[in-house]
C-alpha positions in Angstrom: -19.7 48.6 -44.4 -20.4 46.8 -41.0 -23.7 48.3 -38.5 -23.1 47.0 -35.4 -26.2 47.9 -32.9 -25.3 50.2 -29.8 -28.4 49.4 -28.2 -32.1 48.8 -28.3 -35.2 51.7 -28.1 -37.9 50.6 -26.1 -41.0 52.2 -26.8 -44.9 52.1 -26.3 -45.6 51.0 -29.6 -45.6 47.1 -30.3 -47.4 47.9 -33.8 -46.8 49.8 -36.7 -50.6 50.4 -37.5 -51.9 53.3 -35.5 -48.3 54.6 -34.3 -47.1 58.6 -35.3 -45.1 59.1 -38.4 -43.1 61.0 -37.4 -41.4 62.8 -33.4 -44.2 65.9 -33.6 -47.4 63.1 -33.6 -45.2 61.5 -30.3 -45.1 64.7 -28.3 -44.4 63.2 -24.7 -43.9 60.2 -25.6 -42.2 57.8 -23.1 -38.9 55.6 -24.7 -36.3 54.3 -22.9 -32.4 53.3 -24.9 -30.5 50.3 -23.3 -27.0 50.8 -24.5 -25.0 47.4 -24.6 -22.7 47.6 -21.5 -19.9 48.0 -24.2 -20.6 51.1 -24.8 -22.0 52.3 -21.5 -18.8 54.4 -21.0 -19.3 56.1 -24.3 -22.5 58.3 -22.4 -20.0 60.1 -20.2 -21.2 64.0 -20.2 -24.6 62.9 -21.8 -26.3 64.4 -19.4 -25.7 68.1 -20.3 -27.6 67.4 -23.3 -31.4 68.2 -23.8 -32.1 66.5 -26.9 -30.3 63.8 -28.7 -30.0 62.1 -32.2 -30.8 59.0 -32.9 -29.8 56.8 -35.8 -31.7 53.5 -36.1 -32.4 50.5 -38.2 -36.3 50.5 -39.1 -35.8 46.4 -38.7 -39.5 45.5 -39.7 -39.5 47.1 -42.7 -38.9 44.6 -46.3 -37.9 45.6 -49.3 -39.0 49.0 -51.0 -40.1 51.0 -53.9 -38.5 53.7 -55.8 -42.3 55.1 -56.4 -44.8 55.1 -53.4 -48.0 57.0 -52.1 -46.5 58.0 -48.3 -48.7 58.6 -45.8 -49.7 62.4 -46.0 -50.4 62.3 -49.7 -52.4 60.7 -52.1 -50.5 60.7 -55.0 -47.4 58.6 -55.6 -43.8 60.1 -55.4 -40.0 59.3 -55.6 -38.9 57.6 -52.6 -36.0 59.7 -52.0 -38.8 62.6 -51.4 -40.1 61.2 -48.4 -39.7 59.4 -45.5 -41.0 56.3 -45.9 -39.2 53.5 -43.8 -39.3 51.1 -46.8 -35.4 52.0 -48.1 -32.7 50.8 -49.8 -30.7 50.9 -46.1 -33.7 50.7 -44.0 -31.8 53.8 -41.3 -34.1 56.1 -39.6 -33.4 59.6 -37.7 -35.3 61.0 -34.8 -34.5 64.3 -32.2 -35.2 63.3 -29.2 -35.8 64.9 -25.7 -33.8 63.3 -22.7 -35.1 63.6 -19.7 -32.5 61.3 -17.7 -29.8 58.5 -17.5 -29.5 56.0 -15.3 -26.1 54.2 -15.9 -26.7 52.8 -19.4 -30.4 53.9 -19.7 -31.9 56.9 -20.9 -34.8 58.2 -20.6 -36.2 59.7 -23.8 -39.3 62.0 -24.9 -41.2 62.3 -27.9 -40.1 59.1 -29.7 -41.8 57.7 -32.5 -40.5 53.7 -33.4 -41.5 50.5 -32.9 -40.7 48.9 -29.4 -36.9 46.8 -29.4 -35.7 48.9 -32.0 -32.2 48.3 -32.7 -30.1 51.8 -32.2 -27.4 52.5 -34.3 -26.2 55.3 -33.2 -26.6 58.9 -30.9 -25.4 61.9 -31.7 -26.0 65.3 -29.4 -27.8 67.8 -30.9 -26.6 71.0 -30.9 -27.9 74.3 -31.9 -24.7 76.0 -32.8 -23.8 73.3 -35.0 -27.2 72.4 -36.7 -28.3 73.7 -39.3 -29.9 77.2 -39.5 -31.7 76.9 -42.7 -33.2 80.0 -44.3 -35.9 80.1 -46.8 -36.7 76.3 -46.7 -38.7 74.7 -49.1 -40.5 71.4 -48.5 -41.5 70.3 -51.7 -44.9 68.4 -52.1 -45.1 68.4 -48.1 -45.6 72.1 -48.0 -49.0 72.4 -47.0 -49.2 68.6 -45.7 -46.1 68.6 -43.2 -48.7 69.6 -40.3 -50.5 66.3 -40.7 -47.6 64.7 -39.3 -48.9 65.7 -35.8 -51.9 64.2 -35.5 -51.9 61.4 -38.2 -50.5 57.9 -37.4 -49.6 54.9 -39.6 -51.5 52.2 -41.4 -50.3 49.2 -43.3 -49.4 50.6 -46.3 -45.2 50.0 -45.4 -45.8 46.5 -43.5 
């Protein structure tokens, strides 16, 4: 399989230490995505959209472990239970709000990455098509998934 990079997310955050996990701990957050001029035609109708999918490649992060203590826990667990940007295929996934385009710019809300991150890929998201998941169950992050709003990273993935 060949990634080839769409395009590059510019963000606030120059550091990993002290940035939010995760989209909720970046509410109005300020990001910008430079598409390559390739693929500038491939934003036609964009616009319509209020928030937007974003596939990236978490390009700091080395290597990984299949056990780890993640951020809003203590204890360690499975990688596969969390989302740690240490991964076997380092991709990452955040909903977006866009609040405007500019020929191959947009202008995002509530991002959460590291400044010049490579972008992969965007996808609209769209209600009728999304999932409308009843009677979800969040495993160990039950009654730790609202520390994702205030807490922010350390160096425990550098």
């Amino acid at each position: 399989m060949q990634i080839t990079y769409i395009g590059t997310i510019q963000t606030p955050f120059e550091d990993r230490e002290g940035m939010p996990i995760q989209p909720t701990g970046a509410k109005d957050v300020q990001g910008r995505i430079i598409i390559h001029p390739e693929y500038g035609q491939g934003l036609s109708d964009i616009d319509g959209f209020s928030h937007l999918i974003l596939l990236y490649h978490f390009h700091q992060s080395k290597g990984f472990d299949l056990m780890l203590t993640p951020f809003m826990d203590t204890k360690p667990r499975g990688l596969f239970s969390t989302r740690a940007p240490r991964r076997p295929n380092p991709i990452g996934l955040s909903i977006v709000r866009l609040a405007g385009r500019k020929e191959n710019t947009l202008d995002i809300l509530d991002i959460d990455v590291l400044n010049n991150t490579p972008l992969i890929d965007i996808k609209p998201y769209v209600p009728g098509f999304d999932a409308k998941i009843e009677h979800v169950r969040s495993g160990w992050l039950e009654k730790n998934q609202v520390k994702a709003q205030t807490m922010t990273s350390d160096n425990r993935f550098l």
